[in-house]
C-alpha positions in Angstrom: -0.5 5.6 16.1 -4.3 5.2 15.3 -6.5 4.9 12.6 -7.3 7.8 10.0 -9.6 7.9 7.4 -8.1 8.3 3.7 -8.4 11.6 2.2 -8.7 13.1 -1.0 -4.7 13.4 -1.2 -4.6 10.1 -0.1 -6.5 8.3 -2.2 -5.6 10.3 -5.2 -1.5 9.4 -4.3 -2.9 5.1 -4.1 -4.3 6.0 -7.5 -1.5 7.5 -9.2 0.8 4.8 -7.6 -1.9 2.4 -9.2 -2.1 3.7 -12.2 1.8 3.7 -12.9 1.9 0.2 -11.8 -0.3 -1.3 -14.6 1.2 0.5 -17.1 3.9 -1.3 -16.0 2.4 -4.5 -15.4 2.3 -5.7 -19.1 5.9 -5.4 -19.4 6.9 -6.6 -15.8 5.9 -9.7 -14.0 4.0 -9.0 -10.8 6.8 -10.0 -8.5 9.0 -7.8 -9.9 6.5 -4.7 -9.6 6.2 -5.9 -5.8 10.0 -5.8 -5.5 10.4 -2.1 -7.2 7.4 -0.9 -4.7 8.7 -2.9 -1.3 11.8 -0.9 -2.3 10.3 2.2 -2.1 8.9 1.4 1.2 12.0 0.9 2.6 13.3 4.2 0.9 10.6 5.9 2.5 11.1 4.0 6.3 14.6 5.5 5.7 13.7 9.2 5.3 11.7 9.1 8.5 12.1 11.7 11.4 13.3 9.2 13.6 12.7 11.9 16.2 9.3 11.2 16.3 9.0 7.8 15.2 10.5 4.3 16.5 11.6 1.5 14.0 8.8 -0.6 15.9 6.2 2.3 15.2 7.1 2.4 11.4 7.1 -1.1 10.7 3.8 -1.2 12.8 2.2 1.3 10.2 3.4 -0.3 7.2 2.3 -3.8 8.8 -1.0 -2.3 9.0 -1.7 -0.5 6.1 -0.5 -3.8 4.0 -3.4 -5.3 6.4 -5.7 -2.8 5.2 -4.6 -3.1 1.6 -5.1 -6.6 1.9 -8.6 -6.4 3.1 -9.7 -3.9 0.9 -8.7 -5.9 -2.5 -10.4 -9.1 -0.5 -14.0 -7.0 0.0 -13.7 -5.5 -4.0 -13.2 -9.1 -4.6 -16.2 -10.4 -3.0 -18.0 -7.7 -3.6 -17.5 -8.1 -8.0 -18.5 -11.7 -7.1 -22.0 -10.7 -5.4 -20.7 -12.1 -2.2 -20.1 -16.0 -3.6 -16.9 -16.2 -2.4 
């Protein structure tokens, strides 16, 4: 499983997922909204073909992509900063 750059339908999914979550946020505490989502991970782990994909191969995507998310809201961080991290 590679890399792939995001499209539109990507992005516009992380966006929508986004923008739900902080319309939540002022009524939930953070932990909480992580629970609710890691939840839906796993609901989504479960309804994979397992005909193409191993357990090791999904949990190397997520393990990835959390990576990536990780690393993105690091570099918006700095970035807002001017670079004086």
């Amino acid at each position: 499983m590679g890399t792939k750059p995001a499209k539109k339908e990507h992005e516009d999914l992380r966006n929508a997922l986004l923008a739900a979550v902080r319309k939540t946020a002022s009524d939930m505490p953070a932990e909480e909204i992580l629970a609710v989502v890691c939840v839906l991970v796993g609901q989504l782990i479960a309804l994979q073909d397992q005909r193409r994909f191993t357990n090791d191969s999904i949990m190397q995507l997520v393990s990835f992509n959390i990576e990536a998310g990780n690393k993105r809201v690091i570099e918006d961080l700095f970035n807002a900063k001017g670079g004086n991290a």
